[in-house]
N, C-alpha and C positions, 0 to 999 in steps of 0.2 A: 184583059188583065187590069184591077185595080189602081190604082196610083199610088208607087212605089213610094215611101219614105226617102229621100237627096235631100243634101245638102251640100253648099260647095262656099267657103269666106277667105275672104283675104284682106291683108290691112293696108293702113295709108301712114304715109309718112316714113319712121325709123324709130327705132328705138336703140340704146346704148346700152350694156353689159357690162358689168367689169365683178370683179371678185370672183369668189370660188362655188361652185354646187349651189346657188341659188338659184330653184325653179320658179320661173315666170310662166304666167299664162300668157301664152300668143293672145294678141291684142287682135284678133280677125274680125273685122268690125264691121266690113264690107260684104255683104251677101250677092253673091253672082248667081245662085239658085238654093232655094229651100221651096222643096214642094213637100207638102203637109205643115208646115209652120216649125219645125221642131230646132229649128236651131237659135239660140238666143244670143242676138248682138253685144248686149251690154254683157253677158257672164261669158259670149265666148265658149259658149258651151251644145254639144249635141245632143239631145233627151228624148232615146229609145220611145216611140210611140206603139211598140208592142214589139212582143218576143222576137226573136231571130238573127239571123248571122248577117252582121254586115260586114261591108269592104270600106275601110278609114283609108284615107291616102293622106299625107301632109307634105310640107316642104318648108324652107326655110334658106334666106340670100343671104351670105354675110358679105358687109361694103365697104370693111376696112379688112387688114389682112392679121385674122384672129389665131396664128400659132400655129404649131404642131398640134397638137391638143384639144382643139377649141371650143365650141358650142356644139351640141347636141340637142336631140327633139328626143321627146318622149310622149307616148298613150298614156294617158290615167283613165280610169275609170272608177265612176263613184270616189273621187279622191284619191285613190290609187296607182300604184302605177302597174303599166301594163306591159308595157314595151320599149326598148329603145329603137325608133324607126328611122337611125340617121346620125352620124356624126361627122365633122367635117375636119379631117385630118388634114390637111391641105393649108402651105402656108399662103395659098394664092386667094384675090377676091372676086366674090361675085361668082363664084361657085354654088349651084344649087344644090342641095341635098334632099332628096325624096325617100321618102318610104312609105310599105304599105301594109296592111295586117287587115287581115278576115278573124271575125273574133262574134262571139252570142255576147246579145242581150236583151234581158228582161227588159219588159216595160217599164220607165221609169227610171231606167237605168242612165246617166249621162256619162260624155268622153270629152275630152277635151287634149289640146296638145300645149304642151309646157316645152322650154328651153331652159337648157341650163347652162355654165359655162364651166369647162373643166379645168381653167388653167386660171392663172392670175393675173390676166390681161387685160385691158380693154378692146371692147371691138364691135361694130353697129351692124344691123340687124335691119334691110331693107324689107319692112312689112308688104309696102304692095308685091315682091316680088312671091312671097311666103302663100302656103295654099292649108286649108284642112278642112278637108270634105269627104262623101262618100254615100253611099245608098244601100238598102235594103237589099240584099240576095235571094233571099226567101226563111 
């Protein structure tokens, strides 16, 4: 078999949140695997190196206790959004929230995961603990 297109990043440090529906791009800055090269550190970005369906996983820690309501993960693709794969209703911290999504893409095509916050709160955001990755199916 080939050598599948993976990738798998996660970030260092924290980052802070506060105000309403402002999407962030997860800061995954940290490569734990990229076979084929395709995922780019500084944009934080995945880019399709040929057609097909892959499997996205992400995740996301919060480390202060962000609400009923709180932060959410989303897909975009090509700028867009794809999916919501996670929200963290819970007023406890240090709760992970994962999700995953099988989805086509052209060549060319890149994905990325963005946060946002749903409430009007502030509340931090453990990046090493946060993941977004995944591989080629076929």
């Amino acid at each position: 078999m080939p050598t599948q297109p993976a990738w798998g990043a996660r970030g260092t440090g924290s980052v802070t949140m506060s105000g309403t529906s402002s999407y962030v791009v997860a800061a995954n800055s940290v490569e734990v695997v990229d076979i084929g090269g395709n995922y780019d550190t500084s944009t934080y970005q995945f880019t399709a190196p040929m057609d097909g369906t892959y499997y996205v996983a992400m995740s996301f820690c919060p480390t202060t206790l962000p609400g009923v309501t709180g932060p959410a993960q989303w897909l975009f693709k090509n700028g867009s959004v794809v999916k919501e794969l996670g929200i963290n209703y819970s007023s406890d911290r240090f709760e992970t929230t994962t999700g995953v999504y099988i989805l086509s893409l052209d060549a060319g095509d890149y994905i990325e995961q963005r946060m946002v916050n749903y409430n009007n709160t502030t509340f931090v955001l453990d990046r090493s603990r946060g993941f977004f990755g995944g591989f080629l199916i076929g």
